[in-house]
DOVO-992664 format. One record per residue: residue number from 1; x, z, y of N, C-alpha, C in turn. Coordinates in steps of 0.001 Angstrom, whole numbers, plus 500000, padded with zeros to 6 digits. Each point is the difference from the previous one (the first is absolute). Example, Ala and Ser with C-alpha at 12.3 -4.5 7.8 and 13.67 -1.06 7.14 Angstrom:
2
1 / 513190 / 507800 / 494310 / 499110 / 500000 / 501190 / 500900 / 500000 / 501200
2 / 499650 / 499280 / 501050 / 500820 / 500060 / 501190 / 499230 / 500730 / 501090
This chain:
269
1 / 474025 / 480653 / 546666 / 500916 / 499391 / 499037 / 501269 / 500845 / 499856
2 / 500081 / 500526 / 501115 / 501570 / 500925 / 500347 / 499686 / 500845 / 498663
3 / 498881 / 501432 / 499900 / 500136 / 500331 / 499911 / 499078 / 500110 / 498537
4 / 499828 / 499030 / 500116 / 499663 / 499612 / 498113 / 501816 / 500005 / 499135
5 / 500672 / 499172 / 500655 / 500990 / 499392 / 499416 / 501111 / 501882 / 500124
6 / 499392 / 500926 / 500750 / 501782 / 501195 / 500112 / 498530 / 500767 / 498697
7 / 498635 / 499820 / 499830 / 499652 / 500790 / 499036 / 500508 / 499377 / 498895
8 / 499804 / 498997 / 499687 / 500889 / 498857 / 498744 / 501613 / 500898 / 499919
9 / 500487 / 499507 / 500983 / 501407 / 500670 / 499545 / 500117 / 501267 / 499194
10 / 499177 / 501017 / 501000 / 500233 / 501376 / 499713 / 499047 / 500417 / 498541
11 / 499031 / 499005 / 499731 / 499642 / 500078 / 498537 / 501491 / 499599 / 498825
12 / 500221 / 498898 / 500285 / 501358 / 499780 / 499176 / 500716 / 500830 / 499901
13 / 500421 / 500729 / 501105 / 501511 / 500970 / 500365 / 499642 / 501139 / 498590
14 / 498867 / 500557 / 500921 / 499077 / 501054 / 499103 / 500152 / 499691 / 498424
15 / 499532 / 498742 / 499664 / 500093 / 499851 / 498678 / 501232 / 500283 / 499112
16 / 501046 / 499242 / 501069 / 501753 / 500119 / 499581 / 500520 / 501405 / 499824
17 / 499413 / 500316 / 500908 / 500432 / 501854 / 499770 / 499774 / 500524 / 498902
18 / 498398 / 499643 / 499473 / 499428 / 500832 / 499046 / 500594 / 499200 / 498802
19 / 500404 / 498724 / 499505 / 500640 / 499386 / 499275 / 501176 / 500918 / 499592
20 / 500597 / 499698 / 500900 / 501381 / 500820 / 500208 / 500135 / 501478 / 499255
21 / 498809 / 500425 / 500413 / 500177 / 501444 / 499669 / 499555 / 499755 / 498564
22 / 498873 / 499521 / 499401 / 499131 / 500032 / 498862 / 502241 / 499212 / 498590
23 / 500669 / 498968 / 500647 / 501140 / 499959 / 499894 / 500980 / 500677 / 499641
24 / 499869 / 501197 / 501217 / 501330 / 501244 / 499929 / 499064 / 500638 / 498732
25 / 498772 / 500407 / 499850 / 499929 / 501369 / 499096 / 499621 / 499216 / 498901
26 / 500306 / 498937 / 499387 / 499531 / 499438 / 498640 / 501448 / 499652 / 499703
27 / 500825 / 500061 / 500938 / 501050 / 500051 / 499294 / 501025 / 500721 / 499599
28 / 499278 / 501392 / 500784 / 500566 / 501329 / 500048 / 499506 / 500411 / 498623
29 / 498651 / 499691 / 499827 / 499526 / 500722 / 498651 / 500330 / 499401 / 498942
30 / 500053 / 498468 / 500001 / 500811 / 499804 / 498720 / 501414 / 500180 / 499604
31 / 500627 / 500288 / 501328 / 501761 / 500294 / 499324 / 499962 / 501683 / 499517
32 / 499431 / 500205 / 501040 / 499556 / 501682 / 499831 / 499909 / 499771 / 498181
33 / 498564 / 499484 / 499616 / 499624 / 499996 / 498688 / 501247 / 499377 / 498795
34 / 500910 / 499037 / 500659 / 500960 / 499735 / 499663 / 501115 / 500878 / 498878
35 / 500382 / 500744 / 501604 / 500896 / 501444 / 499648 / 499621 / 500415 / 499142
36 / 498550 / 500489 / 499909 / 499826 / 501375 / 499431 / 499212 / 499891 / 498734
37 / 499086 / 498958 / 499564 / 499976 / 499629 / 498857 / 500814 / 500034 / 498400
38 / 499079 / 500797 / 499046 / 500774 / 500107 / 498958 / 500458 / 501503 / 500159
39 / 499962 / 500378 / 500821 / 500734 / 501741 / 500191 / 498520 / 501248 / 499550
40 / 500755 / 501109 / 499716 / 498897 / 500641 / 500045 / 499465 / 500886 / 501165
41 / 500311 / 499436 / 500988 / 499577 / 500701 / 500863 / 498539 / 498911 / 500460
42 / 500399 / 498726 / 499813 / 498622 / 498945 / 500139 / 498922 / 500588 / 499420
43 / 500126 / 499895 / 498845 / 498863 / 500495 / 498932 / 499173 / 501318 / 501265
44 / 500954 / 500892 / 499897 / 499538 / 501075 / 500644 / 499163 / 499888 / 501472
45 / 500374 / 498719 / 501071 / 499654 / 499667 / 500715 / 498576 / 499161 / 499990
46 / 499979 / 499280 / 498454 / 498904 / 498875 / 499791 / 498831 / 501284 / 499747
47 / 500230 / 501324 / 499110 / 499166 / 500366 / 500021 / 499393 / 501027 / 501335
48 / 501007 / 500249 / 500472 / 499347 / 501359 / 501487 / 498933 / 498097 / 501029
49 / 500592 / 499194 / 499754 / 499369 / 498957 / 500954 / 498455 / 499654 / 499767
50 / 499991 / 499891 / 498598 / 498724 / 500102 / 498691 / 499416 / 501388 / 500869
51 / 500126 / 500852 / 500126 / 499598 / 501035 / 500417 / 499334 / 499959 / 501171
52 / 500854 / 499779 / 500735 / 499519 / 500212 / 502130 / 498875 / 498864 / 499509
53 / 500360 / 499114 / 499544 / 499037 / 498589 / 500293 / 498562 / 500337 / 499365
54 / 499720 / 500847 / 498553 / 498928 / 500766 / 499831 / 498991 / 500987 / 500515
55 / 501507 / 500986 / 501393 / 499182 / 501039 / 500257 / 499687 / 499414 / 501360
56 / 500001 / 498984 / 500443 / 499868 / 499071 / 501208 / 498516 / 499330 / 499872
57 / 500485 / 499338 / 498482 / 498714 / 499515 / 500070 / 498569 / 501174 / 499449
58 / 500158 / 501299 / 499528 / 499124 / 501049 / 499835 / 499462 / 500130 / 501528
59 / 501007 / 500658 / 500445 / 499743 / 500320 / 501556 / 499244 / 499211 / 500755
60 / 500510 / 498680 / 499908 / 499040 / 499177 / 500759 / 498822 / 499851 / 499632
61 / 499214 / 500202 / 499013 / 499017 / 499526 / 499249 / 499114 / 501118 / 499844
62 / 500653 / 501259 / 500212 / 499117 / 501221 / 499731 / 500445 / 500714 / 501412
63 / 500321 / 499487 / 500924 / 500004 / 500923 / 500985 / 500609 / 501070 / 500021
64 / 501250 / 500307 / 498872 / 500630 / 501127 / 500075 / 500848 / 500311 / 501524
65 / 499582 / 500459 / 500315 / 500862 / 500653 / 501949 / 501099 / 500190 / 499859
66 / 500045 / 501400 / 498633 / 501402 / 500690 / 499996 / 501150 / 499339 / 499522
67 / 499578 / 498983 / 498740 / 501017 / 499288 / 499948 / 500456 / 498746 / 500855
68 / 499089 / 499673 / 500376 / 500441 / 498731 / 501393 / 500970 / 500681 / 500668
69 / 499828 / 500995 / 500361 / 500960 / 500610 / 501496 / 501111 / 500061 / 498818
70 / 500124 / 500588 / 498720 / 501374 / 500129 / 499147 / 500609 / 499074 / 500311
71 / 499197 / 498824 / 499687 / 500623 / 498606 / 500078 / 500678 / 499193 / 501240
72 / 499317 / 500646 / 500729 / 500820 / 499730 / 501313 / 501277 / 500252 / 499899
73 / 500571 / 500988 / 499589 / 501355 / 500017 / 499746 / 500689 / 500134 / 499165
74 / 499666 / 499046 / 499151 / 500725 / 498767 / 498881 / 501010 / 499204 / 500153
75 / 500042 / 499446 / 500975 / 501027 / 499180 / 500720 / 501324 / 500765 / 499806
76 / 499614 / 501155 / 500892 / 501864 / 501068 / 500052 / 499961 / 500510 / 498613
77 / 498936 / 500239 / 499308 / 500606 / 500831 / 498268 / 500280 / 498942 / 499330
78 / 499648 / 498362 / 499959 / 500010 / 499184 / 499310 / 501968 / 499512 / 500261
79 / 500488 / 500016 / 501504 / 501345 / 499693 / 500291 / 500456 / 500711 / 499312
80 / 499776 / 501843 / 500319 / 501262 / 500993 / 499336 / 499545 / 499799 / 498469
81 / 499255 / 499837 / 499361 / 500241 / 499873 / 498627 / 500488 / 498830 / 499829
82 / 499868 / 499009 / 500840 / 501475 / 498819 / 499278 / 500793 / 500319 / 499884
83 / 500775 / 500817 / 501048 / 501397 / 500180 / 500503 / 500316 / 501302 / 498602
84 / 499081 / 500493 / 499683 / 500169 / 501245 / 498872 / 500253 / 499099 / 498564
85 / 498730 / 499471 / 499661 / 500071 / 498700 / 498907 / 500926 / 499179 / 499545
86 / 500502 / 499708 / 501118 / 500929 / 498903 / 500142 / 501451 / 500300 / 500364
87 / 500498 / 501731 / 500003 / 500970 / 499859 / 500342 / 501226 / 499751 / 499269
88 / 499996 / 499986 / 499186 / 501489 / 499288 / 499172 / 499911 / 498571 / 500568
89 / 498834 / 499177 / 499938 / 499984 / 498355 / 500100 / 500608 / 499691 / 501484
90 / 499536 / 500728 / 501292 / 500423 / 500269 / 500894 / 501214 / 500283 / 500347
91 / 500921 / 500120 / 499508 / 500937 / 500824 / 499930 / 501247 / 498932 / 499675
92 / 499497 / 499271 / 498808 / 500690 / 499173 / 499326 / 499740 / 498539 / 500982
93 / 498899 / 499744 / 500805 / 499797 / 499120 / 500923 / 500904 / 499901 / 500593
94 / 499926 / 501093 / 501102 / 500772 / 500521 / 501123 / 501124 / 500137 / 499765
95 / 500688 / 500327 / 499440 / 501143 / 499697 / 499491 / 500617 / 498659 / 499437
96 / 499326 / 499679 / 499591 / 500194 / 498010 / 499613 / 499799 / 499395 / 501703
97 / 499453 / 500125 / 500197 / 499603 / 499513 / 501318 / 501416 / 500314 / 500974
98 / 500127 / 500741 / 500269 / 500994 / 500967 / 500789 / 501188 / 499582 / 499462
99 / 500492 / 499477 / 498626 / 501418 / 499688 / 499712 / 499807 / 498658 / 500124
100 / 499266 / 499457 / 499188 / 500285 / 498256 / 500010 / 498914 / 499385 / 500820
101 / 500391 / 498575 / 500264 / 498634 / 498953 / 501041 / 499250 / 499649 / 498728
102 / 498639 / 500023 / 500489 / 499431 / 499140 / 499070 / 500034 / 498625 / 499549
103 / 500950 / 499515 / 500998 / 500045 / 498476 / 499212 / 501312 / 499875 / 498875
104 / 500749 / 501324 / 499719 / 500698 / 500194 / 498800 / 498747 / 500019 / 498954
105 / 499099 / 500113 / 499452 / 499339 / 500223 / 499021 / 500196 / 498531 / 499441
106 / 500735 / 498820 / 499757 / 500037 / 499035 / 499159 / 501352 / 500204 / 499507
107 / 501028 / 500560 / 500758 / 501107 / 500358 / 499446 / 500100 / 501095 / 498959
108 / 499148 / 500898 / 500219 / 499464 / 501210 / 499403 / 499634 / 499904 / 498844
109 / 499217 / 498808 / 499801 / 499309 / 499474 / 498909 / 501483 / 499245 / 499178
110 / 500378 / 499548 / 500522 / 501465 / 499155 / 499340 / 500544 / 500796 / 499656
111 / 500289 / 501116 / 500381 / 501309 / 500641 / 498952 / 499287 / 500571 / 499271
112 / 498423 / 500548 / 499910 / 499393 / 501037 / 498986 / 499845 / 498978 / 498584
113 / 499969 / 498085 / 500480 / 500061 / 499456 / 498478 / 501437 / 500049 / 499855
114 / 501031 / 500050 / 500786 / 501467 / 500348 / 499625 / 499668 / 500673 / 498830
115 / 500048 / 501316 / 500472 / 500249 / 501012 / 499380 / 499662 / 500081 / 498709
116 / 498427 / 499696 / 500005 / 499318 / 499491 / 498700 / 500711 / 499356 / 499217
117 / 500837 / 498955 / 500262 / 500538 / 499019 / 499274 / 501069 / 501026 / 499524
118 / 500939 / 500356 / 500613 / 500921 / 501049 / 499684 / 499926 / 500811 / 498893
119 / 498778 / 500757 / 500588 / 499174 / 500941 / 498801 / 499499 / 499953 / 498478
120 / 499725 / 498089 / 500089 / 499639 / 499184 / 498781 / 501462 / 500060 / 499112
121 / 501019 / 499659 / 500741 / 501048 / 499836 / 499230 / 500924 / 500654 / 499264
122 / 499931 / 501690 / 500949 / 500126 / 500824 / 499303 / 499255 / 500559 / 498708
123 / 498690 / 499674 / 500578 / 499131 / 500158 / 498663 / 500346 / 499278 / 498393
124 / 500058 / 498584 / 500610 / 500507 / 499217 / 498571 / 501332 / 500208 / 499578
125 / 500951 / 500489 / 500866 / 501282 / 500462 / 499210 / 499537 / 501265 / 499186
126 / 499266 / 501108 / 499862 / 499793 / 500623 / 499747 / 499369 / 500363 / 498889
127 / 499004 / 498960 / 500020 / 498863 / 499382 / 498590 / 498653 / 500656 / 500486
128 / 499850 / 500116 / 501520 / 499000 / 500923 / 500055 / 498360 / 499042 / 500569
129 / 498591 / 500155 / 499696 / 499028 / 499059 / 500482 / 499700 / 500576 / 502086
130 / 499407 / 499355 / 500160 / 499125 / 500464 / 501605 / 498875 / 499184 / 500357
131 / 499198 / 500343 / 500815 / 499078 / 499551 / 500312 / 499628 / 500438 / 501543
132 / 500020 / 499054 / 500434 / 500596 / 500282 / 501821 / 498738 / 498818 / 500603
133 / 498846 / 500535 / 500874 / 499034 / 499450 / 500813 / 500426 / 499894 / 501277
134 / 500559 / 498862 / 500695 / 499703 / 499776 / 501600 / 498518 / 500149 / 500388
135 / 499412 / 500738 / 500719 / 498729 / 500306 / 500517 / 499741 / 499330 / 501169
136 / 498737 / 498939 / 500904 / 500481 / 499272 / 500835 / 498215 / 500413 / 500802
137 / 498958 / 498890 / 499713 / 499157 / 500367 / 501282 / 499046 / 501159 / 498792
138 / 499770 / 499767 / 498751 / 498951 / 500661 / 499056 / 500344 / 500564 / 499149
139 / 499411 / 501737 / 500420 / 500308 / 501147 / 499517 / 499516 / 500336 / 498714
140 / 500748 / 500390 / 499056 / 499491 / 500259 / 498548 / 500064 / 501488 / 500040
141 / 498626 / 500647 / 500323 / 500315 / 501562 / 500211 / 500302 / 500510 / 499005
142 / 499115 / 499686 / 498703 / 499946 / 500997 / 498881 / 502109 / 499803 / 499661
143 / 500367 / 499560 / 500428 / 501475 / 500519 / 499606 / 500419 / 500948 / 501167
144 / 499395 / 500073 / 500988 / 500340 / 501753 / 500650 / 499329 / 501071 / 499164
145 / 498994 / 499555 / 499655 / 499580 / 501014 / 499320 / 500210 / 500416 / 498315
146 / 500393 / 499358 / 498866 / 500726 / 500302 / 498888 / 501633 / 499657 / 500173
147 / 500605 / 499810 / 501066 / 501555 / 499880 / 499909 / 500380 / 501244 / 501101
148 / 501349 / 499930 / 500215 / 501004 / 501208 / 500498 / 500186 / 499742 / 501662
149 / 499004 / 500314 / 501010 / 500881 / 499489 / 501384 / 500952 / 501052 / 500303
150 / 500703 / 498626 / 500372 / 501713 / 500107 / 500336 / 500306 / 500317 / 501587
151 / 499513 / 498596 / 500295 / 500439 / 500198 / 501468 / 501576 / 499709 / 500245
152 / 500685 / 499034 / 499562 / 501741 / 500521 / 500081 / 500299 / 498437 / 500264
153 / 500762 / 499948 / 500641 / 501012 / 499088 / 500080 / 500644 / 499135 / 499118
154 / 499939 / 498414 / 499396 / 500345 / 499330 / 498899 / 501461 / 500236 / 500221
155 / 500486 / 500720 / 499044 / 501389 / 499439 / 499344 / 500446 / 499995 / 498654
156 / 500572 / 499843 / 500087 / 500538 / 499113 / 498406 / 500746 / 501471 / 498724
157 / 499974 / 501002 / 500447 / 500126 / 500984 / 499381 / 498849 / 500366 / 500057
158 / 498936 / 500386 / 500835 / 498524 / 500399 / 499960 / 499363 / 499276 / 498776
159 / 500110 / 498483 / 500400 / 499207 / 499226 / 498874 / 501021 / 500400 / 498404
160 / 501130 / 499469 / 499919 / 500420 / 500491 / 498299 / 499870 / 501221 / 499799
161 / 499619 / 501316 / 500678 / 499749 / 501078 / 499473 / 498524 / 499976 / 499352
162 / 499187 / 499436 / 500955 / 498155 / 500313 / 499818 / 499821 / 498997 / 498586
163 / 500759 / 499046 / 499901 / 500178 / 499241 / 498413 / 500922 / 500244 / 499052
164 / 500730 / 501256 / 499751 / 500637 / 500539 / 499034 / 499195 / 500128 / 499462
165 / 500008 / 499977 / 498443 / 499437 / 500018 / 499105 / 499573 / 501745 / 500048
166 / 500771 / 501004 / 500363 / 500050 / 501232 / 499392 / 499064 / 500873 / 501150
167 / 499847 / 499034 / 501113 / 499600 / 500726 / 501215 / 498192 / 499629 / 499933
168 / 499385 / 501615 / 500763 / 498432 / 499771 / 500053 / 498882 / 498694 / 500354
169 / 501180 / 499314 / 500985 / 499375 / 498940 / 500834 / 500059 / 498847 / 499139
170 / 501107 / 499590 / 499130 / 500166 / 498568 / 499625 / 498587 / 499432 / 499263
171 / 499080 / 500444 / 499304 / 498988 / 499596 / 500020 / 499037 / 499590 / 500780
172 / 499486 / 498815 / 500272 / 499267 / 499365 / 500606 / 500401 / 499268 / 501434
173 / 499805 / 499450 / 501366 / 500647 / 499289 / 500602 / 500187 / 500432 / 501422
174 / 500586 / 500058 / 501223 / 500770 / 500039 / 500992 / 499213 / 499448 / 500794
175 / 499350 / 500484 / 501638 / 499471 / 499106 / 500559 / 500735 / 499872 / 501323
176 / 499752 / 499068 / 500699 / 501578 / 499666 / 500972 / 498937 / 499649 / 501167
177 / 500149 / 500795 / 501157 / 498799 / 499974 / 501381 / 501264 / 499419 / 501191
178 / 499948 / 498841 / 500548 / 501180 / 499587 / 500909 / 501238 / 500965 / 499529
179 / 500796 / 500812 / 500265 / 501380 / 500629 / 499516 / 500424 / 501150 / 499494
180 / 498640 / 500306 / 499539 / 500496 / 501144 / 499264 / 498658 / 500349 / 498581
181 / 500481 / 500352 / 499115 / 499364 / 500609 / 498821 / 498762 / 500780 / 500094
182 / 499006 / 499362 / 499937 / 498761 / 500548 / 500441 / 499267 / 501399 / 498692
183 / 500083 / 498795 / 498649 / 499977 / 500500 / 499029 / 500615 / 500233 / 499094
184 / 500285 / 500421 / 498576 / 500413 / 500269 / 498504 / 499129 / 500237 / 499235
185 / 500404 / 500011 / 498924 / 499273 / 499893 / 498712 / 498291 / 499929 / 499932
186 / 499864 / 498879 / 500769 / 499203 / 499339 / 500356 / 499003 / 498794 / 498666
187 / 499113 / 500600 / 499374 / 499195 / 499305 / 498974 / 499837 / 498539 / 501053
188 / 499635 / 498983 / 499753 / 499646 / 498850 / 499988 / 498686 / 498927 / 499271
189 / 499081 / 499590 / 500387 / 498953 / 499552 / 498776 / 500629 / 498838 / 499256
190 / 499070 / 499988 / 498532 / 501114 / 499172 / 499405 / 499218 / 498358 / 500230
191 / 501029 / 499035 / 500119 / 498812 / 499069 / 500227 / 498999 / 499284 / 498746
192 / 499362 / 499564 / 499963 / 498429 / 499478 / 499080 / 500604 / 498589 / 500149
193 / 501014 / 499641 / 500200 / 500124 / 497950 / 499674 / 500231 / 500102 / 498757
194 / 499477 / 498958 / 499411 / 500277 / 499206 / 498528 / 500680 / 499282 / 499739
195 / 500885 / 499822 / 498617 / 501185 / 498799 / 499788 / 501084 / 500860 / 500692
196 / 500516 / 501198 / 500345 / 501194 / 500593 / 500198 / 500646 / 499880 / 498789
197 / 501878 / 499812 / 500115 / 500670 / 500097 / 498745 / 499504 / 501336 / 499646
198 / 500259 / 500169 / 498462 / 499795 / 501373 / 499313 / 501781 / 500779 / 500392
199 / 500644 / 499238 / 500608 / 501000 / 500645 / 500147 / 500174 / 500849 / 501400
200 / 498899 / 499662 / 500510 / 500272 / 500744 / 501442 / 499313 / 501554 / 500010
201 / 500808 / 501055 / 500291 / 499831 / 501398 / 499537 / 498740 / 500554 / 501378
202 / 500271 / 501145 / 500116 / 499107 / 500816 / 500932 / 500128 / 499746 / 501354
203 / 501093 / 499598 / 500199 / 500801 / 500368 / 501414 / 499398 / 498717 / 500696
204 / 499927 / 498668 / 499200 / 500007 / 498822 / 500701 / 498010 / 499577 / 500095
205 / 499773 / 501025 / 498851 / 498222 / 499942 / 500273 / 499495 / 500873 / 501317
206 / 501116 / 500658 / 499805 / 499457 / 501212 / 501339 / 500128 / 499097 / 500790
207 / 501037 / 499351 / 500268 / 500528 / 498920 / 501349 / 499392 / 499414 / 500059
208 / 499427 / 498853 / 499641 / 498778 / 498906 / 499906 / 498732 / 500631 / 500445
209 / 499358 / 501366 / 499352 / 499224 / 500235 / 500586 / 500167 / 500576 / 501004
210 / 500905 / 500656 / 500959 / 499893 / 500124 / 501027 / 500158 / 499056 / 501108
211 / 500586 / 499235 / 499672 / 499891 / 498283 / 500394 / 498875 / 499397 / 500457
212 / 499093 / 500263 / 498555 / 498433 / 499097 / 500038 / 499224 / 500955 / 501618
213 / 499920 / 501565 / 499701 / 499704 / 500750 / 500836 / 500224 / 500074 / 501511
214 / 501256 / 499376 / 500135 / 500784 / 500371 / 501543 / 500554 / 498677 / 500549
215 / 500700 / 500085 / 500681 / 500977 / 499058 / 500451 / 501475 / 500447 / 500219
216 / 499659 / 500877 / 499277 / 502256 / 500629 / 499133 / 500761 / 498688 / 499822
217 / 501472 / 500634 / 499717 / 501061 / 499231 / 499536 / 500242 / 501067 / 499099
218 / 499769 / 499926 / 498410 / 500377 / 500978 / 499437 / 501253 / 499154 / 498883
219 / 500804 / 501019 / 500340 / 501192 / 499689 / 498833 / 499957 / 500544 / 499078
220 / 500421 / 499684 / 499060 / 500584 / 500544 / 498042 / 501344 / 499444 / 499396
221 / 500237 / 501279 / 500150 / 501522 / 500052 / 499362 / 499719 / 499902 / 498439
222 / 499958 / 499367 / 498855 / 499664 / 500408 / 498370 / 501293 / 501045 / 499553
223 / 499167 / 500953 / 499535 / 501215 / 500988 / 499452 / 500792 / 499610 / 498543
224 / 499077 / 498941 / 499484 / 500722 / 499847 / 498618 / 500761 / 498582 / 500336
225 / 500026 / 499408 / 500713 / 500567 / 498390 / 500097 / 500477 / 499959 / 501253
226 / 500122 / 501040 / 501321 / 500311 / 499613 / 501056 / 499704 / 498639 / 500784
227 / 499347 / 499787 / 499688 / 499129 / 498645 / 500811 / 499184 / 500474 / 500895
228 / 500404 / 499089 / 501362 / 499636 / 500838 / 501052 / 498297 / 499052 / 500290
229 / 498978 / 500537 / 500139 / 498594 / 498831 / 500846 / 499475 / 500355 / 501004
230 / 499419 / 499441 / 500531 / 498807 / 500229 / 501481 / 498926 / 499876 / 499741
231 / 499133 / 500857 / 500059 / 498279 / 499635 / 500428 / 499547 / 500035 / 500675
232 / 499162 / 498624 / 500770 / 499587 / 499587 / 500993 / 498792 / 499456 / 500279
233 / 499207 / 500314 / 500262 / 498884 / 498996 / 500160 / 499755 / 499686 / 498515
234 / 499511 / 501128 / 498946 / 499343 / 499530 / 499021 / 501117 / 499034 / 499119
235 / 501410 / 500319 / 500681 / 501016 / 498696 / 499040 / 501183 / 500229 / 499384
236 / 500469 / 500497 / 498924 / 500898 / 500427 / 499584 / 501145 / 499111 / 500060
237 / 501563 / 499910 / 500719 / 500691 / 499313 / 500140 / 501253 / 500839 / 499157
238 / 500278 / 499535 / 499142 / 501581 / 500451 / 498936 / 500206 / 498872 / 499410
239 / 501394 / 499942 / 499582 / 501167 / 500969 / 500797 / 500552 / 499816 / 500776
240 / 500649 / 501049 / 500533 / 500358 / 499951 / 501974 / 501013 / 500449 / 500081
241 / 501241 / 498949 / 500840 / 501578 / 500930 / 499912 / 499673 / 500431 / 501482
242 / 500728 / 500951 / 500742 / 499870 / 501137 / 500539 / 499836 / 498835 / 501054
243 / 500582 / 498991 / 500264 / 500175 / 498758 / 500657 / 498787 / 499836 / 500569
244 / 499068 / 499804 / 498911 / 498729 / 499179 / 500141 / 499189 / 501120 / 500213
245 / 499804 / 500622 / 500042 / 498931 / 501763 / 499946 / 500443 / 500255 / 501661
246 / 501444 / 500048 / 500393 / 499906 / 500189 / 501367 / 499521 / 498688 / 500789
247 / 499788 / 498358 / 499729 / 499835 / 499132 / 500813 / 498297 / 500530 / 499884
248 / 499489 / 499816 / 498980 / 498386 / 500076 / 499834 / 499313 / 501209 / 500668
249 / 500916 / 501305 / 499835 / 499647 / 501309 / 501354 / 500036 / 499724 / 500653
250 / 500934 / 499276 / 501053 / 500003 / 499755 / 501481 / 499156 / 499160 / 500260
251 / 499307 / 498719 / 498720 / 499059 / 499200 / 500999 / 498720 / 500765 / 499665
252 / 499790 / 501055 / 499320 / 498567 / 500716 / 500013 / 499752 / 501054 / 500781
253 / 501620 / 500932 / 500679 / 499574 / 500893 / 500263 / 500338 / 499892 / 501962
254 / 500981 / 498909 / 500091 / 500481 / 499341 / 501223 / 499959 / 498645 / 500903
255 / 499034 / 499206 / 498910 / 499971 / 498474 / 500824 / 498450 / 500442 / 500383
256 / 500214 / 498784 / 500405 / 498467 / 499876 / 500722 / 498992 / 498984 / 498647
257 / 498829 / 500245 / 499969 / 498639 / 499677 / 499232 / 500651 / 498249 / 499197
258 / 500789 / 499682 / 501008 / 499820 / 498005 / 499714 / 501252 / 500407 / 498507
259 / 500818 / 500969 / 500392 / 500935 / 500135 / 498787 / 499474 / 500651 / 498673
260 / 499131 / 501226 / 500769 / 499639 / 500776 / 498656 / 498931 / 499028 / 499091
261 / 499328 / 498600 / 500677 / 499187 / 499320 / 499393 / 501120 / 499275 / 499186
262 / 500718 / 499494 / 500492 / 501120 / 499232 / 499326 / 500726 / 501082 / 498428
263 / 499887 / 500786 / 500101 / 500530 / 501219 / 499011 / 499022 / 499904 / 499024
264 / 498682 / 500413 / 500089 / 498753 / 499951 / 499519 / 499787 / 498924 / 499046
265 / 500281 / 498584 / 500636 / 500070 / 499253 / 499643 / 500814 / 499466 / 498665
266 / 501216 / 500431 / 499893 / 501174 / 500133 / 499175 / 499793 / 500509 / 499184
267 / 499376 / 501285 / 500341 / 499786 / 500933 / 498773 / 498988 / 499701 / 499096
268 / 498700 / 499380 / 500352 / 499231 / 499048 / 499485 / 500347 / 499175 / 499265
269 / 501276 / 499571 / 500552 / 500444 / 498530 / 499097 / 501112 / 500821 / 499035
């Protein structure tokens, strides 16, 4: 009985360990995937991975020798080409990491809709339109790939320059990755709903459909009426004094699920 009951234990223990571990690396790989998602160094990574995983499964299946033993040391070429791949993203980590705690990233998030708001207002003194995407868990690639990556830091001279009318970027929309400017002149799909006013221009179809697509907070500044809206969840909310655009950011991009349902909700109604 003794020694039924220390094999019982040491089956459990065993199990907890391997829990544990199966734990640490699923959650290593999704923040990992986190970070680095949307960059082009992913792409580059999705395909060399497409690769090993082909000549793995050749090898195994045809008995290739010479490449098995290649493959053996995959592991160390697969690290140093992250660290090669990835080194700007790295860089910009480690350095974020190294200046601020991570539990600043909600404050982080608060002043980048500051700023935004800031940025809006200069805009409408100005007479000028924008189109500005908060980006949150779902990635809309094809705007890395027909828009401008930036990579820069939101501020409020960054944003009224990239929407001057006279400048390369002000066409098309802004994509916003936690605190800094991911993208520019960034195409958008337009959305396919029916019964839109005939008065709503390009900027606010782009918004909607990237809306229907993602789970954005995309703003629109109107360049001809300065009326500021949000698209959210498939829901166009105008008009918005700078008031109401910053309460409705913070509960989409900073409360927790019970608020952003409560938002959702509103905007519905």
């Amino acid at each position: 009985m003794s020694t039924y009951l220390h094999d019982h234990v040491s089956l459990v223990i065993e199990f907890g360990r391997s829990l544990i571990e199966i734990l640490i690396l699923t959650s290593g790989i999704y923040y990992m995937w986190k970070l680095f998602r949307g960059t082009r160094g992913a792409r580059v990574l999705a395909g060399f991975g497409f690769l090993l995983a082909l000549l793995s499964l050749m090898s195994y299946a045809l008995h290739l020798q010479v490449i098995e033993k290649l493959l053996s040391f995959s592991p160390i070429f697969v690290l140093t080409s992250l660290v090669i791949i990835f080194q700007p993203e790295l860089r910009r980590i480690f350095a974020e990491l190294g200046s601020r705690p991570v539990f600043t990233a909600h404050r982080q998030q608060a002043e980048v809709i500051e700023t935004v708001i800031n940025a809006l207002e200069q805009l409408q003194l100005a007479g000028h339109g924008a189109l500005i995407a908060f980006e949150r868990e779902i990635t809309y690639e094809p705007a890395r790939e027909n828009g401008t990556i930036l990579d820069a830091a939101v501020s409020e001279d960054l944003l009224a320059t990239i929407f001057f009318p006279k400048t390369p970027l002000h066409d098309g929309g802004v994509v916003i990755v936690q605190n800094r400017i991911a993208v520019a002149a960034a195409i958008f799909p337009l959305t396919q709903a029916e019964g839109l006013q005939r008065t709503l221009g390009l900027r606010h179809r782009a918004a909607l459909g990237l809306s229907d697509e993602t789970d954005a907070a995309v703003v629109i500044l109107s360049e001809e009426t300065g009326i500021i809206s949000l698209a959210y969840n498939g829901e166009l909310r105008r008009p918005l004094t700078t008031d109401e655009l910053r309460s409705q950011l913070i509960a989409i991009l900073l409360l927790n699920k019970a608020d952003e349902k409560s938002l959702v909700e509103q905007l519905a109604g």
